[in-house]
VEXVEX-998399 format. One record per residue (C-alpha): residue in one letter; z, x negated, y negated. Coordinates in steps of 0.2 Angstrom, whole numbers, plus 2048, in hexadecimal, padded with zeros to 3 digits. Example, Ala and Ser with C-alpha at 12.3 -4.5 7.8 and 13.67 -1.06 7.14 Angstrom:
BEGIN
["A"; [827; 7C2; 816]]
["S"; [824; 7BC; 805]]
//
This chain:
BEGIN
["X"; [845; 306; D10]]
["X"; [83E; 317; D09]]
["X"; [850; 31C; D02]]
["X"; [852; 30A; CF9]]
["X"; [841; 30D; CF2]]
["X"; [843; 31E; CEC]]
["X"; [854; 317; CE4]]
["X"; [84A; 30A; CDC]]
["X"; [842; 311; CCA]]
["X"; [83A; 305; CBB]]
["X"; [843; 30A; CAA]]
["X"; [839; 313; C9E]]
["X"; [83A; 30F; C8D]]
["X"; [837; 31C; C7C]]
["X"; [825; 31B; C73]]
["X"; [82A; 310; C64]]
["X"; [824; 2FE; C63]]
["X"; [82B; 2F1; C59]]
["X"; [81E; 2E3; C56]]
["X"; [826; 2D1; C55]]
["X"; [819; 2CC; C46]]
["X"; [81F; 2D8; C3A]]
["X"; [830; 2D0; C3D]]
["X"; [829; 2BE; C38]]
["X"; [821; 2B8; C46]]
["X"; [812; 2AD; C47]]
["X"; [805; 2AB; C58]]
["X"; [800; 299; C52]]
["X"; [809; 290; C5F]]
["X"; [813; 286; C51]]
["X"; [81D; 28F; C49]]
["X"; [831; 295; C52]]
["X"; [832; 2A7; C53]]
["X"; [842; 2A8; C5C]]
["X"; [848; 2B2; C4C]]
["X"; [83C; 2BD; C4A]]
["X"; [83D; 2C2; C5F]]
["X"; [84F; 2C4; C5C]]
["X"; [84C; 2D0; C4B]]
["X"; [840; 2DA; C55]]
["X"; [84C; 2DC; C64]]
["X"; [859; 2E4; C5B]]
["X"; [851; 2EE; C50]]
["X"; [849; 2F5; C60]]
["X"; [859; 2F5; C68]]
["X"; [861; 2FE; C58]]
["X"; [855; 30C; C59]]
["X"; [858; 312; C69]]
["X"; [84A; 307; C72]]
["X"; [839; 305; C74]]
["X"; [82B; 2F6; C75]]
["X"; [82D; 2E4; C6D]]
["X"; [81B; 2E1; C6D]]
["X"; [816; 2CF; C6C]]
["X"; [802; 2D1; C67]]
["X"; [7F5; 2C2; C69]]
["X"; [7FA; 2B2; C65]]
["X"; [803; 2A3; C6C]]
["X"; [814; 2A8; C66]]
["X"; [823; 299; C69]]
["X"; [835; 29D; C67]]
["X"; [845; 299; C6F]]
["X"; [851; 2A1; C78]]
["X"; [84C; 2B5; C79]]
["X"; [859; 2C0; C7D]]
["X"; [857; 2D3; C81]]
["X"; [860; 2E3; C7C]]
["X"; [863; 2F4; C85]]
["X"; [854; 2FE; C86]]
["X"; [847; 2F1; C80]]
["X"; [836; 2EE; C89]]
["X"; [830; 2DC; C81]]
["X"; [81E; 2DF; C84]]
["X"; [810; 2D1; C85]]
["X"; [7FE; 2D9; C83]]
["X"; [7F1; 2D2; C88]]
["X"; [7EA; 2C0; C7F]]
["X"; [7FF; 2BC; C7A]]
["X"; [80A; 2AD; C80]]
["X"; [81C; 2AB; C7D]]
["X"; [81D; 299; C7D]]
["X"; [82F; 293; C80]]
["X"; [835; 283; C76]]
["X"; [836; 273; C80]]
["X"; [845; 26D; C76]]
["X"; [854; 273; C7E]]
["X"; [860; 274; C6E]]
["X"; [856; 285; C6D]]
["X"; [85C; 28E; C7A]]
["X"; [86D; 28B; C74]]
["X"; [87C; 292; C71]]
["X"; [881; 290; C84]]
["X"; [882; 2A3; C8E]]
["X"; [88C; 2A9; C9D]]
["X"; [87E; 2A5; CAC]]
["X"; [87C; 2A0; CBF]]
["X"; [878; 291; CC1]]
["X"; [873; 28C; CD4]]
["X"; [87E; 29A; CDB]]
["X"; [88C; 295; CD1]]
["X"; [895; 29E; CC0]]
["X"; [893; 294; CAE]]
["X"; [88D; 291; C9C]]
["X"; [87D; 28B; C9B]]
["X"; [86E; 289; C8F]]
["X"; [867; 29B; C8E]]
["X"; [85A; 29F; C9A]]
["X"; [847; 2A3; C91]]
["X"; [84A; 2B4; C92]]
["X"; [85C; 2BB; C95]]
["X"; [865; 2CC; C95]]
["X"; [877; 2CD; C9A]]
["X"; [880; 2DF; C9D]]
["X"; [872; 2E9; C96]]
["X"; [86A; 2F8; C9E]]
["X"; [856; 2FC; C9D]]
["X"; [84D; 2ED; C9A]]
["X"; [83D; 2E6; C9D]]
["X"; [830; 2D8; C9B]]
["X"; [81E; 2E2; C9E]]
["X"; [80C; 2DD; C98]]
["X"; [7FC; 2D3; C9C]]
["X"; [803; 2C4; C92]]
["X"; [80A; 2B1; C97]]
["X"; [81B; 2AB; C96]]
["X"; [818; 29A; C95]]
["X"; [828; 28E; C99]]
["X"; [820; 27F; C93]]
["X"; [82C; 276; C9F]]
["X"; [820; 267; CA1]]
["X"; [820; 264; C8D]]
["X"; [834; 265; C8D]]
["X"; [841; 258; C97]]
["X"; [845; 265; CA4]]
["X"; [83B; 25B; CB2]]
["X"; [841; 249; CAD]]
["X"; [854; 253; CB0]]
["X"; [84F; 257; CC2]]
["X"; [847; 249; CCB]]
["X"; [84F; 23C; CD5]]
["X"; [85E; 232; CCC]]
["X"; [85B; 23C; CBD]]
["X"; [868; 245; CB2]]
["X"; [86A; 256; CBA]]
["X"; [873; 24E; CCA]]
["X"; [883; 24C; CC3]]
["X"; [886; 25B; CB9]]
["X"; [87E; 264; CCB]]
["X"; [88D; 25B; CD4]]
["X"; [899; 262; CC5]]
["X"; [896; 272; CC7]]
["X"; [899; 273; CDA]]
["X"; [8A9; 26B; CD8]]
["X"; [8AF; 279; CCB]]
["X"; [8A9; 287; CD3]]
["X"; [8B0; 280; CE6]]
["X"; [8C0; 27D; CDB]]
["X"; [8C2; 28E; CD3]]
["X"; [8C2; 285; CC1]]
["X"; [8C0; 295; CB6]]
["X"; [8AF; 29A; CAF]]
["X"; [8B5; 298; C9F]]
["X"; [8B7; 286; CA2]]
["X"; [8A7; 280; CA8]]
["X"; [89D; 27F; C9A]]
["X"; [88D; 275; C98]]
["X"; [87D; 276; C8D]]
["X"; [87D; 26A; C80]]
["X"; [881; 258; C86]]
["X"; [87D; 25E; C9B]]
["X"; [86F; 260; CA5]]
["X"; [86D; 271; CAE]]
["X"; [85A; 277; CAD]]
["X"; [85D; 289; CA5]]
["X"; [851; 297; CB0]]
["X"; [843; 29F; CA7]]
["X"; [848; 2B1; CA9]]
["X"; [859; 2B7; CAD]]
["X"; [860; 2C8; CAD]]
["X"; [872; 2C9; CB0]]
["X"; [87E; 2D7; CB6]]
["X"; [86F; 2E3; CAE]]
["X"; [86A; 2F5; CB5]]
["X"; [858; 2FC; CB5]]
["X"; [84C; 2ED; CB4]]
["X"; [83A; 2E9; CB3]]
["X"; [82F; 2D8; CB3]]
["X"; [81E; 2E0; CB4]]
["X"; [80C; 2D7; CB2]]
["X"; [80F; 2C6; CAB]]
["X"; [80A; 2B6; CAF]]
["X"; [817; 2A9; CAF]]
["X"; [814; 297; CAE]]
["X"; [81C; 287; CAD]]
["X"; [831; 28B; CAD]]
["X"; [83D; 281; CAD]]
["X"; [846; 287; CBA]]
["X"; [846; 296; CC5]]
["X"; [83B; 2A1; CBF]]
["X"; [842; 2B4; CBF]]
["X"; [854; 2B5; CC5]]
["X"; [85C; 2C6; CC4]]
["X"; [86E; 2C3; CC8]]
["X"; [87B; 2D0; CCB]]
["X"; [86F; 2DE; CC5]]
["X"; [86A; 2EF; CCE]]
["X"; [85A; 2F9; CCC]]
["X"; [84E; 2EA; CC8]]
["X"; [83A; 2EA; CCA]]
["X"; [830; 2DB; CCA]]
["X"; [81D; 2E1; CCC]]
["X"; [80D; 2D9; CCB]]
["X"; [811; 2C8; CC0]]
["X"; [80A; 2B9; CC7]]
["X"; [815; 2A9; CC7]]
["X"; [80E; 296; CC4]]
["X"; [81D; 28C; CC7]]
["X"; [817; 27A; CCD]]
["X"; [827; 270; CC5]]
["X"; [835; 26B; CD1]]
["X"; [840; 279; CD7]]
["X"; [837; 286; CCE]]
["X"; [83A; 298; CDB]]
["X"; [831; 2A5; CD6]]
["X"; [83E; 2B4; CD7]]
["X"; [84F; 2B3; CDC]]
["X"; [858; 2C5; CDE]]
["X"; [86D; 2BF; CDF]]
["X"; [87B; 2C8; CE2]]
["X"; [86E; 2D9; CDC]]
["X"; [869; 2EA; CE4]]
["X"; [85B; 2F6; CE7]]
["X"; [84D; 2E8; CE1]]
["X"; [83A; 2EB; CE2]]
["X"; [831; 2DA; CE1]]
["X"; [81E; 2DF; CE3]]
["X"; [80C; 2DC; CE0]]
["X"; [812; 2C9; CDD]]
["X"; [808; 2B7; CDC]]
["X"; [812; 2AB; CE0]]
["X"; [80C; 296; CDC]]
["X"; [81C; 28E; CDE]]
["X"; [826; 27E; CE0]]
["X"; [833; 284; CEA]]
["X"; [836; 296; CF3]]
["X"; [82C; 2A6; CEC]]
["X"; [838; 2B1; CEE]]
["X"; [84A; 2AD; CF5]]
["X"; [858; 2BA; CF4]]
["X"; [86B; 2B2; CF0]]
["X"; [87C; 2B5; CEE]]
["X"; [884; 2A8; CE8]]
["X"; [88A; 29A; CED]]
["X"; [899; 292; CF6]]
["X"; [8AB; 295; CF0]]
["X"; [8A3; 29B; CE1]]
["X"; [897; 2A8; CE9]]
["X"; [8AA; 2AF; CF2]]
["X"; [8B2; 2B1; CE2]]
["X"; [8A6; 2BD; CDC]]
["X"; [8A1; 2C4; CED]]
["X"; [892; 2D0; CE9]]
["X"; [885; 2D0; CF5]]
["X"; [873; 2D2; CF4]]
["X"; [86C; 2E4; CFE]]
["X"; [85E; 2ED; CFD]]
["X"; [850; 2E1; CF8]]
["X"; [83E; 2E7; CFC]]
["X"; [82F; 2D9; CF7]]
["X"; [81F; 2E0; CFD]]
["X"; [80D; 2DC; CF9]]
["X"; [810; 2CB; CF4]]
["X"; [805; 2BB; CF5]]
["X"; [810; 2AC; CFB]]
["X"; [80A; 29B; CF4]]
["X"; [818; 28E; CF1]]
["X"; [822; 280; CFA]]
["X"; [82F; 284; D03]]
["X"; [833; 298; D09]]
["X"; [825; 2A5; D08]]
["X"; [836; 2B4; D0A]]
["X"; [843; 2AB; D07]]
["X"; [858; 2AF; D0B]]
["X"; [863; 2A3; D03]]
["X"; [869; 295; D03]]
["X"; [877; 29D; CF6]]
["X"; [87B; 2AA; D00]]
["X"; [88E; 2AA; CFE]]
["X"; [891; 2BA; CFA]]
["X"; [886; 2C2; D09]]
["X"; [875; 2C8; D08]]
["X"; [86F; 2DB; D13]]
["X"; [862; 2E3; D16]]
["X"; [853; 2D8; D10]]
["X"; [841; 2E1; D12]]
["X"; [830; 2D6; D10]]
["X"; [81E; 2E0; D14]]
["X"; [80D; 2DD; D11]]
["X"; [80D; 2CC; D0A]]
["X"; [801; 2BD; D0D]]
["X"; [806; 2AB; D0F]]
["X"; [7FA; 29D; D07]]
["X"; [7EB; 2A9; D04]]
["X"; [7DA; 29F; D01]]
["X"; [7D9; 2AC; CF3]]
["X"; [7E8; 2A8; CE9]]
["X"; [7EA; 292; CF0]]
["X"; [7F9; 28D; CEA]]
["X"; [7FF; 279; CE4]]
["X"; [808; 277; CF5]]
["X"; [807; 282; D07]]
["X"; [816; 28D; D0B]]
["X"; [81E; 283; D17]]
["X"; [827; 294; D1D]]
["X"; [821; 2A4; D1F]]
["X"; [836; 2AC; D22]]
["X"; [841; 29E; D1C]]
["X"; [856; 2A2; D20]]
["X"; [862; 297; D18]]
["X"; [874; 295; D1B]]
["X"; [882; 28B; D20]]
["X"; [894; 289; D23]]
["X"; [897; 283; D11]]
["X"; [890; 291; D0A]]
["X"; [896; 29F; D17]]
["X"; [895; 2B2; D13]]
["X"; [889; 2BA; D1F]]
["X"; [874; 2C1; D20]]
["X"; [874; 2CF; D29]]
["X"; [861; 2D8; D28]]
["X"; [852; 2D0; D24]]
["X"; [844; 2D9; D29]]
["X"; [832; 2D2; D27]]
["X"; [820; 2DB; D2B]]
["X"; [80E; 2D9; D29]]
["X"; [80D; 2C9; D24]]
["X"; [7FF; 2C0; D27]]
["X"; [7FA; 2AC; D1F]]
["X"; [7F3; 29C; D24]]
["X"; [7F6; 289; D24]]
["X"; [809; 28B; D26]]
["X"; [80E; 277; D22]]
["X"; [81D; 279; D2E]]
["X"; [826; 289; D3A]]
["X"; [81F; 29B; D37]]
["X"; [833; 2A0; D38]]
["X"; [83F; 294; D31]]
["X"; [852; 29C; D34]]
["X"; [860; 28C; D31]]
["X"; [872; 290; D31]]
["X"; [874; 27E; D2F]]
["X"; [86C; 27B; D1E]]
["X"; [86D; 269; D16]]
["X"; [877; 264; D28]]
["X"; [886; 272; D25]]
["X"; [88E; 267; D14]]
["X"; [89E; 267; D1D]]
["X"; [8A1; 277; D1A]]
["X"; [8AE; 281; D26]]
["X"; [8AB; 293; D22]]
["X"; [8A6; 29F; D2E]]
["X"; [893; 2A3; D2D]]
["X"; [889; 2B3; D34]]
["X"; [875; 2B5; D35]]
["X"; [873; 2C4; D3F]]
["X"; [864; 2D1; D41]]
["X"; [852; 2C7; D3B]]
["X"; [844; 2D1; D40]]
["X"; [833; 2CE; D40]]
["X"; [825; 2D9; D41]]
["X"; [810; 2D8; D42]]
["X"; [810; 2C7; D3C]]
["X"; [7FF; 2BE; D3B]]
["X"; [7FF; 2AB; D39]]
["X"; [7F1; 29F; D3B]]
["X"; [7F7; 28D; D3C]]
["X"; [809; 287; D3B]]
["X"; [813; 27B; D46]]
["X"; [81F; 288; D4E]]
["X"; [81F; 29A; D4E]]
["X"; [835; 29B; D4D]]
["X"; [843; 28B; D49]]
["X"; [851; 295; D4C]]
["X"; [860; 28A; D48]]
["X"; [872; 293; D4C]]
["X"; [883; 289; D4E]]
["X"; [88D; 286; D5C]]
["X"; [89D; 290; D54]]
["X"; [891; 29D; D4A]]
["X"; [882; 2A3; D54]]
["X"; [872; 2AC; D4D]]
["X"; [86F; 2BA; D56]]
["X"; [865; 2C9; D56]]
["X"; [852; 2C0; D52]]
["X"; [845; 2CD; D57]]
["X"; [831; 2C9; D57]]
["X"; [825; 2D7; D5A]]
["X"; [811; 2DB; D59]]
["X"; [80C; 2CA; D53]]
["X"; [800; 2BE; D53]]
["X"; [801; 2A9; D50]]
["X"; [7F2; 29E; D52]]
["X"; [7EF; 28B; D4E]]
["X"; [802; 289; D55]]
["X"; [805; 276; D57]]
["X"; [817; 277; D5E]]
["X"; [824; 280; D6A]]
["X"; [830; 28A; D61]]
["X"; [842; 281; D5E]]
["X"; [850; 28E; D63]]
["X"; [864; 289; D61]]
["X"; [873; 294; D64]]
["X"; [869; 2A4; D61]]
["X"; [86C; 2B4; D69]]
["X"; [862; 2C5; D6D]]
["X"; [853; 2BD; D69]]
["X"; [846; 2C7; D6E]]
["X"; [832; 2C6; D6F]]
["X"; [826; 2D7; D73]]
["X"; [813; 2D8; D72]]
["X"; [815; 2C3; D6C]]
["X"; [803; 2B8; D6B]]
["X"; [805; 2A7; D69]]
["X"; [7F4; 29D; D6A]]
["X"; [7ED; 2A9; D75]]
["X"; [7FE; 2AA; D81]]
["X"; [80B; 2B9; D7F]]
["X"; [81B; 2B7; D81]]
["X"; [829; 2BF; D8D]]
["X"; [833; 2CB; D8A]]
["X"; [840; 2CD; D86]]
["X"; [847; 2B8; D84]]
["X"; [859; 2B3; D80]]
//
């Protein structure tokens, strides 16, 4: 871990600041400023870079698109509120959607192939998802299902990228901020609230730092910050309030995810507060392209002094399936300590949603778990392998579980191994296979 950090360097960014109300812009919450962001962001990007500051005010705009070498900062006191008409995050861009590659309504915030970027400041984002029809798209028998189903069929079929083009007319949420195929990123000090989607999603990028922000993401699917098919990522100092996993490392998905075939390596998340539905750390399930060498320290699940909308129903949560394929090879977890886990401390399923009749060979190999510290949950391990694809190599060392209501759950798992392990009081032997 010490050489991926040392590799790992927020941009820096020349000491000229370009402020978005002298291009226009008005904080009165009324009035679209989507212009006067985009005026300030070349001019910024035109002169080399520096600071697109964004001072006190609620500020709504549109679709905002970032340049090489631009910081858009939100100071203290400023929201960027994002429209909740969807017409404005229009014309479509090139985007992942759910793993897979197509044109999309613009994410919030969105930079594609640039180099030294950055959201930084004190401020709010503020999706506004709740005001818009992103919600309504999502439920139950609502409008996002089959356009979902469409894309999975053009991706499995190899339909080129070109061709699967939706937006205007279909209803695929769009995330709230997405860097794509970018080097040297920072997301530093914001609040986030209310997206529409997945909250930050850094996808095919290297160098990326995500520091400090907190994240209030209580609409359906909403995951706080999902690192796909990227390299040396720092996500630290982190709140996460979320309907769905925290933070859940990709690759893409399916046939799809095999087409582009980049994994996700060298991801460190440390210091973080876990609050949110599903997976506290989180591998997959769009993990196509294969994921290594996954790091997680210090973090705390369901902390009484950040309560999130829902318990984290999984303090380690693994994802994967013979629809998917690929492999995990390396997730290592450490000094995390939490409460009230709703279901097992350590959730690892190589037969997520029942396999999807998928045929692809599948690998999970080397999950390591160290000075873990859980009071309440009801198993310490669900480890689920296949018959034909075996997890193996599950190590848990130095830890601690109380309030345990269960026995573990273990199928086709092998070198799975327990040292100096307390369960209610009990340890367990060593070594167990």
């Amino acid at each position: 871990m010490p050489k991926i950090l040392a590799r790992i360097r927020p941009p820096a960014f020349p000491r000229r600041t370009f402020t978005i109300t002298h291009y226009g812009a008005v904080g009165d919450g009324q009035k679209m400023n989507t212009e006067a962001f985009r005026a300030a962001i070349a001019a910024c990007h035109r002169a080399g870079g520096g600071h697109v500051l964004v001072p006190e005010g609620r500020f709504l705009t549109g679709a905002i698109h970032l340049r090489s070498g631009v910081d858009l900062h939100v100071t203290e006191g400023a929201t960027i509120a994002f429209s909740p008409d969807p017409r404005d995050f229009l014309p479509v861009v090139f985007t992942r959607w759910e793993g897979t590659e197509c044109y999309n309504y613009s994410p919030f915030i969105y930079a594609y192939g640039e180099r030294n970027v950055a959201v930084t400041g004190p401020g709010t984002l503020d999706g506004q998802a709740r005001l818009g029809p992103w919600e309504s798209w999502y439920r139950s028998s609502g409008p996002q299902g089959p356009d979902q189903s469409l894309l999975r069929r053009m991706g499995s079929a190899g339909v080129p990228v070109a061709e699967r083009v939706f937006g205007d007319g279909h209803y695929l949420r769009p995330k709230m901020v997405q860097f794509y195929r970018c080097r040297n990123v920072l997301v530093s000090g914001l609040t986030i609230v209310d997206p529409p989607m997945w909250t930050v999603h850094p996808v095919l990028s290297t160098n990326v730092t995500v520091r400090d922000i907190t994240v209030d993401s209580t609409l359906y699917n909403t995951d706080g910050c999902d690192p796909e098919c990227c390299s040396d990522v720092l996500i630290t100092g982190c709140r996460f309030n979320t309907n769905d996993d925290c933070v859940a490392v990709k690759s893409g998905r399916d046939e799809d995810g095999h087409r582009v075939g980049v994994p996700s390596r060298n991801i460190v998340v440390r210091d973080c507060w876990f609050s949110g539905r599903w997976g506290g750390m989180t591998v997959g399930s769009e993990m196509s392209g294969g994921v290594r060498d996954v790091f997680a320290e210090n973090c705390e699940i369901n902390s009484p002094d950040f309560p999130g909308r829902y318990p984290v129903k999984h303090a380690l949560y693994v994802k994967a399936s013979k629809k998917r394929g690929g492999y995990i090879d390396g997730v290592h977890i450490r000094n995390f300590t939490g409460q009230s886990v709703e279901r097992d401390a350590v959730f690892v399923n190589m037969n997520y949603n029942g396999g999807e009749g998928g045929t692809l060979p599948v690998s999970v190999r080397n999950i390591h778990m160290d000075r873990m510290e859980i009071d309440g949950a009801r198993a310490v391990l669900q480890l689920v392998g296949l018959e034909t694809d075996h997890l193996r190599g599950v190590s848990l060392s130095r830890s601690t579980f109380t309030g345990i209501l269960s026995p573990d759950s273990i199928a086709y798992t092998d070198e799975l191994t327990f040292r100096r392990v307390y369960v209610n009081g009990q340890e367990l032997p060593f070594p167990r296979r």
